[in-house]
N, C-alpha and C positions, 0 to 999 in steps of 0.2 A: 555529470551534472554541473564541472563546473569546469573552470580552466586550470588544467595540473601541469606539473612537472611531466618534460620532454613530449606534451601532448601537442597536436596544433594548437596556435592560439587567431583566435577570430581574424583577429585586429592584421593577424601577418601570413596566412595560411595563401594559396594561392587559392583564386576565383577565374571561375571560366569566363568572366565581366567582368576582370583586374581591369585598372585604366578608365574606368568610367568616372564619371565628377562624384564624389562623396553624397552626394545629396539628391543623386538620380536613385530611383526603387529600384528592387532585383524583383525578376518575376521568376515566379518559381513554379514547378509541374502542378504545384495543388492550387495554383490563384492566389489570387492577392501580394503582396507585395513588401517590400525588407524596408523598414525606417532606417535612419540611418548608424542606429544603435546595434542592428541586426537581426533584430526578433521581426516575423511577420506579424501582418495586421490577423492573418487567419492563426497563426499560433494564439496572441493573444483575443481573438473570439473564441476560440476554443477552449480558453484557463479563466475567460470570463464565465461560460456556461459549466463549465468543472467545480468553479468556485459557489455557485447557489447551488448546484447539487450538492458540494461538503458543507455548507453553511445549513441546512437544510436536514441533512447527515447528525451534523450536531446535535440537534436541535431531535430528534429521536434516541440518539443514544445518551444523553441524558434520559430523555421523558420513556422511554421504553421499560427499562430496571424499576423508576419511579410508579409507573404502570400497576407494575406486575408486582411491587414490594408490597407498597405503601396503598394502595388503592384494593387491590386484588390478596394483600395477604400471602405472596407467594411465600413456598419456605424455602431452605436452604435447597433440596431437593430439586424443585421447582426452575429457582433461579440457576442451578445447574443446567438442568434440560433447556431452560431458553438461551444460555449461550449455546449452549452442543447445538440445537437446532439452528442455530444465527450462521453456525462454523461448518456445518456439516456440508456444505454446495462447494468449498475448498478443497474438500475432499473427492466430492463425484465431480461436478462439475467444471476443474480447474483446467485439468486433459483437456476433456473434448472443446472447451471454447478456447483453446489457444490455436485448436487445430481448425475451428471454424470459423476466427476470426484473418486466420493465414489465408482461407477460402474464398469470402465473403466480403461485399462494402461495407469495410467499416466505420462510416456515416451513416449507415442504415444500421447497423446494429446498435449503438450509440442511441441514435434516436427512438429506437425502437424499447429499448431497456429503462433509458428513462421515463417515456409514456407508460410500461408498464411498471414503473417503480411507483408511481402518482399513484396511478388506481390504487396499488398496494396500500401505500399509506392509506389515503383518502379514508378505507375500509374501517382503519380500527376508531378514526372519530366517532362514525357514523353509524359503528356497532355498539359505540357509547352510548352518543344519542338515542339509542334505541331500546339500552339497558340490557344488550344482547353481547356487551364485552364479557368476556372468560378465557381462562387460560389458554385451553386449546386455540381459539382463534387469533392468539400473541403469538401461540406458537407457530401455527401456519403462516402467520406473516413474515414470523422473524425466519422461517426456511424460506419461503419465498425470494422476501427482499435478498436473505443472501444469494439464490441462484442468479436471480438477475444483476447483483451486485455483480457478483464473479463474471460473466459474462460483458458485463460494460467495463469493468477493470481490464480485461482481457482487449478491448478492441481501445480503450485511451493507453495501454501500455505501447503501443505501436503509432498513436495521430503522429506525433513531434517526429518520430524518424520520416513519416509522409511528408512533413509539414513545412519542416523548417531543413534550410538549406546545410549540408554539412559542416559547414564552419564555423555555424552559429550552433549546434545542435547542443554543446555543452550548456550554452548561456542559458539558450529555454529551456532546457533539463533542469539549470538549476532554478531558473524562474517557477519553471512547476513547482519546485517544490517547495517553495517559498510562498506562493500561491496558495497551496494546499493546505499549507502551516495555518498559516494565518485565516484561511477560512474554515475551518475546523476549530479554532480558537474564538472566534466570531460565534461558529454556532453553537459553541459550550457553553457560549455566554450569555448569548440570548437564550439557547431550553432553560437554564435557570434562572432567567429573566422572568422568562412565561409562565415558567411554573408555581415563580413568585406573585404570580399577579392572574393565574387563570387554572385552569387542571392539565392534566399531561394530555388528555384525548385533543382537546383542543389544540396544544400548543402543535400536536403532528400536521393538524393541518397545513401550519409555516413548511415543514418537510414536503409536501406535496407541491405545493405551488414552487418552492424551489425546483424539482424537477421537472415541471413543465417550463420554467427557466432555459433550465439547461439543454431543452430539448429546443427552445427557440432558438439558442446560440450557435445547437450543431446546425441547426439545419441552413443557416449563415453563411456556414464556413465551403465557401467552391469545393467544388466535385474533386475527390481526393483518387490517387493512382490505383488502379487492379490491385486485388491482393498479389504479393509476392507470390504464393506457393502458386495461384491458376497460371502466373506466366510459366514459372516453371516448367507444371509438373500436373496432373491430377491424378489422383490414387484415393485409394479406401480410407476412410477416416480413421480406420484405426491402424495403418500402417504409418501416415503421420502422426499420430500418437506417439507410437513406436520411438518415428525417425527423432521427433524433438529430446523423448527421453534419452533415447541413444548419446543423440549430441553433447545435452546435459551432463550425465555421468561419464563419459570415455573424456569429457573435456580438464585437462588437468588441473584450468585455472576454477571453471567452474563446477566443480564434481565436492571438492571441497567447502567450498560457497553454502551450497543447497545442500550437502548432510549434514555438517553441522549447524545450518541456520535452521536446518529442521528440526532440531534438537528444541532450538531455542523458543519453535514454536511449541514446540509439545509443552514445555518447562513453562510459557507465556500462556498455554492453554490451561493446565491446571492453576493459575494463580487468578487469570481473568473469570475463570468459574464461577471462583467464590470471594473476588473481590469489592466488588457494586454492594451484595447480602452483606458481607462485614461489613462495609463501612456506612451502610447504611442502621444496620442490626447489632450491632455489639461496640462502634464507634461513635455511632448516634449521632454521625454530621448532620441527618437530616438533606433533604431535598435540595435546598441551596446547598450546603456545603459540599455534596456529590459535583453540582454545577461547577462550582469554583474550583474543585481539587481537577477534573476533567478540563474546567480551562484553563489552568494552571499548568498543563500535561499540553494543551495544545499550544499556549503560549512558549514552551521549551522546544518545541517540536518546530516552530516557525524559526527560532532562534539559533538550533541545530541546523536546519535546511540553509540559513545565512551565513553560518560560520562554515560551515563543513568544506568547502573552495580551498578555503586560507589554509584550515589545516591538514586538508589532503595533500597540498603543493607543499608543505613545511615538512608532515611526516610521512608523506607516500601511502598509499591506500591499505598495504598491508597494518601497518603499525593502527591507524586509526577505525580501522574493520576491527579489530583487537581489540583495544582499549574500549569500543564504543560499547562491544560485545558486554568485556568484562564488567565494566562501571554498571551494569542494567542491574544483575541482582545486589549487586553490592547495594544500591538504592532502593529494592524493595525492604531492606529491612526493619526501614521504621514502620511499616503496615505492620509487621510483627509485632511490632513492642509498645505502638501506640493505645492511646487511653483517650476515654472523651474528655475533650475539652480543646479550648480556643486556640490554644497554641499546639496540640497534638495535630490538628487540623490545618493550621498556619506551616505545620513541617513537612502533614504529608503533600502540601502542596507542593513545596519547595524540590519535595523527592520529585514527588512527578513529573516536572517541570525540568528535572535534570535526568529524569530516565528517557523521556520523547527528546529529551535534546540528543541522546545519543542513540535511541532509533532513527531520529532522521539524520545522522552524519554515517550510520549503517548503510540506510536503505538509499541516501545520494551515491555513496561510492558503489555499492553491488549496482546498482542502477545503472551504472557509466559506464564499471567494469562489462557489465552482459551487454550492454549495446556496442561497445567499441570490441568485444570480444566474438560474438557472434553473427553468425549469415544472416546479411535483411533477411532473405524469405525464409528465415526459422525465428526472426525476431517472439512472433507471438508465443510460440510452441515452446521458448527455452523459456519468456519470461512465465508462460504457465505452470512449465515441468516446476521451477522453481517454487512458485505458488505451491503448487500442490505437497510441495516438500516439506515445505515453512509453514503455508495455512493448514494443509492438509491435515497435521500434525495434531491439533490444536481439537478438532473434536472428539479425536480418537483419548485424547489429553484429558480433556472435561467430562468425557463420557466414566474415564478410569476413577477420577478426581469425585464426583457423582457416587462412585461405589467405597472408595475411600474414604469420603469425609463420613459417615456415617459408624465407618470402624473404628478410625483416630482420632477424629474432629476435623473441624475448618481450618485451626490454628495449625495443626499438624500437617494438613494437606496443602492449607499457602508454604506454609516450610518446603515440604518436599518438591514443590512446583520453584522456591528461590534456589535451591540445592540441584535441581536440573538445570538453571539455565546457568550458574557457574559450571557445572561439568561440561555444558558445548562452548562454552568462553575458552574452559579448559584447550579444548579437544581443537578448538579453531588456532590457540594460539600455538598446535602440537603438528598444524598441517602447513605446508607450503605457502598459505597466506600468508604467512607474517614476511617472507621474503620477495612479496608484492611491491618495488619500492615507486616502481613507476603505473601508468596504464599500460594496458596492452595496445598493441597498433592496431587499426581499424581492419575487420576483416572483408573482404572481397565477396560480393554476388556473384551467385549461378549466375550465369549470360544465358541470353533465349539461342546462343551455339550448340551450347551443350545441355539443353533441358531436361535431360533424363539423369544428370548427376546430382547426388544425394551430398550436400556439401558436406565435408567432414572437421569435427573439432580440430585445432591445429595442437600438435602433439609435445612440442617441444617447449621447455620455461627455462629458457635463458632470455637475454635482454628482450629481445622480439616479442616475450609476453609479458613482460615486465618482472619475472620471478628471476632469481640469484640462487643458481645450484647451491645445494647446502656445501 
């Protein structure tokens, strides 16, 4: 995601249209065309339509918890069940949409996920208006929207390798996520804008019209390449299941990656449980201050995605996967200890806001690592197996956390979800990451020579993957 140490750099890499005047366009296999910065005009229609789908995003994950707290009376129980059901599509559906977007156009999946995320929202207004909102039907939506999440996560985790020429691919890697920062911060701020000034059922309708947005911008963006796996290969869906997790875990750089970030989602799942209920319930920030502390979380998360360049090239990706890992529960601990009132609230913003800063200097380096580490046509399948490792994690987490807090309490249960995610901090900083000082070098495509070979992880971690024998 961004420009590192001993990586190519944009500016000096070699171009198959070296020697053209600066200010001529590059045209590239998906359309459209390179300014002279290096990002394409179709990259950015495509982080324009990303962008009102998270602004949009926001703008329900506020008003969703608010919903179901404050309105509906959920209890502590309740608000368990609607994350576990939010999370639960991470779990079954993480697999099969990496293997079906390696299959399939994914422009048409895109557009097809967001047109069905609209309807989804649209529903719970309109179930307001009709005095026919209830639990159960939060619930179904919030399974829902996450299948379909997962599934459109799954085919924009692959646009940018279509999209954008390789030389440039760090830049808009890190553009994304800068993009993503910052419009997620936008719609934390407007749901508790809205909800300052109208009810949650309403304010989702912003959410809805945001996806019909983003469904205008895919559909913009020129006619993108075959999926990788059909040039390949075609086989049984559930043998590329298989081949992706294979690659995953036999891979030495990535094997470690995904079990211990899985860790951290399980640890991230018991805490997000019954986080929203505390601090709505026993913290008493109230509806705005939920807003503010969430956009306080995405304003750190924008500010991580910008920083994280400088200090990957300063400290090489193992050191700051590390540190970013560790700082996460160290910072949950004032949810712990906090009390109502103006400044309790003033602090845990300040937490949040430095725990997403160091989510997104996580999830930019793993991000770069698995692209420059892995085969384009396993691109979707490794970044799924990972999903499902990391999200996957997380309802199985909230569903345990659900039966827990009931035994110990809430207080006890965020403890032992901050006590998991220092043990995978632990456990990352006890594996061959930390001796990650460079990237790995770019790996090589199946050729349509050899279309029946299953590419394989590359085995060795001396310089070539950027790891240093202990």
């Amino acid at each position: 995601m961004s420009r590192l140490n001993n990586s190519p750099q944009p500016t000096t890499s070699p171009h198959p249209e070296a020697g053209r005047p600066e200010d001529e366009p590059i045209q590239h296999p998906a359309g459209g065309t390179d300014s002279p910065a290096g990002v394409s005009r179709a990259v950015n229609l495509y982080l324009t339509g990303e962008a009102a789908s998270l602004v949009g995003t926001g703008v329900h994950t506020v008003a969703l918890p608010v919903l179901a707290v404050l309105y509906l009376h959920a209890s502590p129980a309740q608000a368990a069940h609607l994350y576990l059901l939010s999370q639960i599509p991470y779990l079954v559906v993480a697999l099969p949409a990496g293997a079906l977007v390696d299959r399939y156009p994914v422009k048409t999946v895109l557009i097809a996920t967001d047109l069905t995320a609209a309807i989804l929202v649209a529903a719970l207004p309109t179930t307001a208006a009709f005095h026919t909102l209830t639990m159960p039907v939060i619930y179904t939506a919030a399974l829902a929207l996450g299948a379909v999440t997962v599934l459109h996560q799954a085919a924009a985790s692959v646009v940018l390798v279509q999209l954008a020429d390789p030389a440039v691919l760090q830049k808009a890697t890190a553009r994304q996520e800068a993009v993503l920062g910052a419009s997620s911060t936008i719609g934390l701020y407007l749901g508790s804008g809205l909800l300052a000034v109208t009810t949650a059922a309403r304010a989702l309708a912003v959410d809805s019209l945001s996806y019909l947005i983003s469904a205008w911008c895919t559909s913009r963006i020129p006619p993108l390449p075959p999926a990788p796996a059909a040039r390949v290969r075609r086989t049984t869906l559930t043998s590329e299941i298989r081949d992706g997790l294979r690659y995953t875990l036999r891979d030495p750089v990535l094997r470690p990656l995904a079990l211990c970030l899985g860790a951290t989602g399980a640890g991230a799942g018991v805490v997000t449980a019954f986080s929203a209920w505390y601090l709505l319930a026993v913290i008493q920030i109230g509806s705005a201050g939920l807003g503010v502390i969430m956009g306080a979380s995405g304003a750190g998360y924008l500010a991580g995605a910008l920083t994280s360049p400088g200090l990957i090239r300063r400290l090489g990706p193992g050191r700051v996967l590390i540190v970013s890992v560790a700082v996460y529960p160290l910072l949950g601990v004032p949810l712990l200890v906090a009390r109502p009132g103006g400044l309790w609230a003033a602090g845990l913003a300040v937490a949040g806001a430095l725990q997403l800063a160091a989510v997104a200097c996580a999830t930019a380096t793993v991000r770069i690592v698995r692209q420059r580490r892995c085969a384009p046509e396993l691109q979707a399948r490794a970044q799924q197996t990972a999903t499902w490792l990391v999200a996957g994690s997380r309802p199985v987490a909230a569903l345990g956390a659900s039966v827990l807090a009931p035994a110990i309490g809430v207080w006890a249960t965020l403890l032992t979800g901050t006590l998991i995610l220092a043990a995978s901090a632990l456990a990352l900083w006890l594996s061959p990451i930390r001796h990650l000082h460079r990237l790995p070098e770019p790996t090589r495509p199946v050729t349509e020579s050899s279309p029946t070979r299953m590419p394989q992880p590359p085995t060795s971690t001396d310089a070539d993957t950027g790891v240093v024998p202990r």
